[in-house]
C-alpha positions in Angstrom: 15.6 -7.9 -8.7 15.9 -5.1 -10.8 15.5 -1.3 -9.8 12.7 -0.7 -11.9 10.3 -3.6 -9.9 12.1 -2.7 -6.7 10.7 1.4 -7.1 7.3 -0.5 -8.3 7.5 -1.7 -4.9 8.2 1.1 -3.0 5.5 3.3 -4.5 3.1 0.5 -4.1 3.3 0.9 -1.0 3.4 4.7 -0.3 0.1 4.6 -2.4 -1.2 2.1 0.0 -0.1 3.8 2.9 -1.5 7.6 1.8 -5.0 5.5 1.1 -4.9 4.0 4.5 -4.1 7.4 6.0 -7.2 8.7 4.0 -10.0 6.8 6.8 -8.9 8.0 10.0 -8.8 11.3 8.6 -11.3 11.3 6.1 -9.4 13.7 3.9 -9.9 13.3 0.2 -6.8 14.6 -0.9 -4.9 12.0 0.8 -6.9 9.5 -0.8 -7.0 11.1 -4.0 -2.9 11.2 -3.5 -3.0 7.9 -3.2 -4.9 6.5 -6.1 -2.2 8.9 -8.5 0.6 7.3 -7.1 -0.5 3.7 -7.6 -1.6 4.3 -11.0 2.2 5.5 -11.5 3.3 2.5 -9.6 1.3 0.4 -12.7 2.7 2.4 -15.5 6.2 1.9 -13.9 5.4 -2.4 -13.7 3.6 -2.6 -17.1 7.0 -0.7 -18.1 9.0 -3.3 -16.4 6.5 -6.2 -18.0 7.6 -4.8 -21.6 11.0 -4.4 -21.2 11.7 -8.0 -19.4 9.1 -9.6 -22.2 
């Protein structure tokens, strides 16, 4: 496995994570921190698509 998908997987999941900390809470930001760092987490795998095609 490659560094590039293995970071893809780490910020997967801190995105997940900061969007599950979002209910309890119910703070936006959290949420809102959440949904930027899985969109970088899918830049960063269609990234790792197009360099391993």
């Amino acid at each position: 496995m490659s560094t590039l998908a293995i970071c893809v997987v780490a910020v997967t999941v801190c995105g997940v994570a900061l969007l599950v900390a979002m209910f309890p809470r119910s703070d936006n930001r959290l949420g809102m921190a959440g949904l930027g760092v899985l969109m970088a987490a899918d830049i960063m795998a269609m990234v790792h698509a197009a360099l391993h095609a």
